[in-house]
Phi, psi and omega in degrees: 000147151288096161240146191245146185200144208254115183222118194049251192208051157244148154262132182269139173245102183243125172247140216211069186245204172266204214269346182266059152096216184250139170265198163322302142333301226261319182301322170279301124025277189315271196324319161288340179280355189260313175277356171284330171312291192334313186278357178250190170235047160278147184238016191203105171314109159225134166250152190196146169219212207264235190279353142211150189318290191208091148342325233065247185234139172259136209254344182322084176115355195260124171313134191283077167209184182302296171343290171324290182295006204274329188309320189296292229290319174291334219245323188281349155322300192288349176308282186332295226275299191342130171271333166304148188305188175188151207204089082017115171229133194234156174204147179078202195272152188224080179246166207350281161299342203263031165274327184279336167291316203284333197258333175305296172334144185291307196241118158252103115338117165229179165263129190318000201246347170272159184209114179290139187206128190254087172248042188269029206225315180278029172221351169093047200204150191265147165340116152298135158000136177088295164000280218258000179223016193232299195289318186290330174306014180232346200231328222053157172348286215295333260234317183299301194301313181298335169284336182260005169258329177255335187091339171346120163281156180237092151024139157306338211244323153304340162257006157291258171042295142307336193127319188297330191247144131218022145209176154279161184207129182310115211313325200288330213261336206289331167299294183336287172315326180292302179301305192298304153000279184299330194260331163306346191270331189298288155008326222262166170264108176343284151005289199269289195313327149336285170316323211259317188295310186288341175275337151253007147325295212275294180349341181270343163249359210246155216241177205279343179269339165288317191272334182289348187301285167015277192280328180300327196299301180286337177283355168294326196266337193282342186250022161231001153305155190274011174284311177280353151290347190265334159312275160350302182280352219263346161315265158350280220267018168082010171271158164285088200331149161262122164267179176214340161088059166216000000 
């Protein structure tokens, strides 16, 4: 199951699935709820789930066709696609897909009790959605290959360590934290974090004269926004700017 919950002006995604994952359904649930984020004026993502994060997706019974996948395949889309910050709190287990949420996400939190795994090769099964295209930007090439090849769970402390989290957090402690996290981001000029998420999303393929056309495009639209005016003034006057992400 999918429950969603509003808090100042973070959204809580909280997921709840069995023990073979999130089912089709759960998958779709996610996707109306990433793209009902879009359509709001929450302005910061925290996903989280019980005594493990996300199992990944359960394929149990599911036809071998594009059609089966498309509820995953919609959901790490509206993840991607969101311009809101986004926080991954992890507990537990983060396997396959539900490793590709947590790497959709901007920021992962984990607890020392969590553990990561691109294990769809010990299940006879190729990368879910997302996969092939999240773990090497996070991991580099070779580093994707030996996990998504061996199946390998990766330890908390071996995942800051990679790339995947980036801290540990006490369990009792890691919603509290995710949200505060999440809220600092929430703070933030909307705008400016738009940009900044998609320039380096296209950075990673995009050859260096793209990206400066890119980045001149967007600092251009952003230092004639009333968000840098309001910066500017909230500077002078020794205060904490309000963005409104315009």
């Amino acid at each position: 199951m999918i429950f969603t919950e509003d808090i100042g002006a973070v959204r809580l995604v909280s997921l709840s699935g069995g023990e073979d994952g999130l089912s089709a359904a759960d998958w779709e649930r996610l996707a109306a709820a990433l793209t009902d984020l879009e359509a709001s004026s929450q302005r910061a993502l925290v996903l989280i789930g019980g005594a493990d994060f996300c199992r990944g997706a359960d394929h149990a019974g599911a036809a071998g066709t594009p059609a089966a996948l498309a509820p995953l395949a919609a959901a790490m889309r509206a993840l991607h696609r969101t311009t809101r910050p986004s926080v991954a709190a992890v507990d537990g287990r983060a396997f396959g897909a539900g490793l590709h949420l947590a790497l959709g996400c901007d920021l992962v939190l984990a607890t020392p009790r969590a553990s990561f795994a691109e294990d769809a090769v010990r299940r006879g099964l190729g990368l879910d959605p997302g996969g092939s295209w999240l773990l090497p930007r996070v991991v580099g090439t070779a580093r994707a290959r030996e996990l998504a090849l061996t199946g390998r769970v990766v330890p908390a402390a071996e995942a800051v360590a990679l790339g995947l989290a980036l801290r540990l957090v006490d369990p009792a402690r890691l919603r509290d934290e995710a949200i505060a996290l999440a809220a600092g981001l929430a703070a933030g000029a909307p705008l400016a974090q738009r940009f900044v998420k998609q320039g380096l999303d296209h950075g990673a393929t995009a050859d260096f004269e793209e990206m400066l056309a890119y980045e001149v495009q967007a600092q251009t639209i952003c230092l004639s926004s009333a968000d840098a005016a309001e910066a500017r003034a909230a500077a002078g006057e020794g205060r904490e700017p309000v963005f409104r992400g315009r």
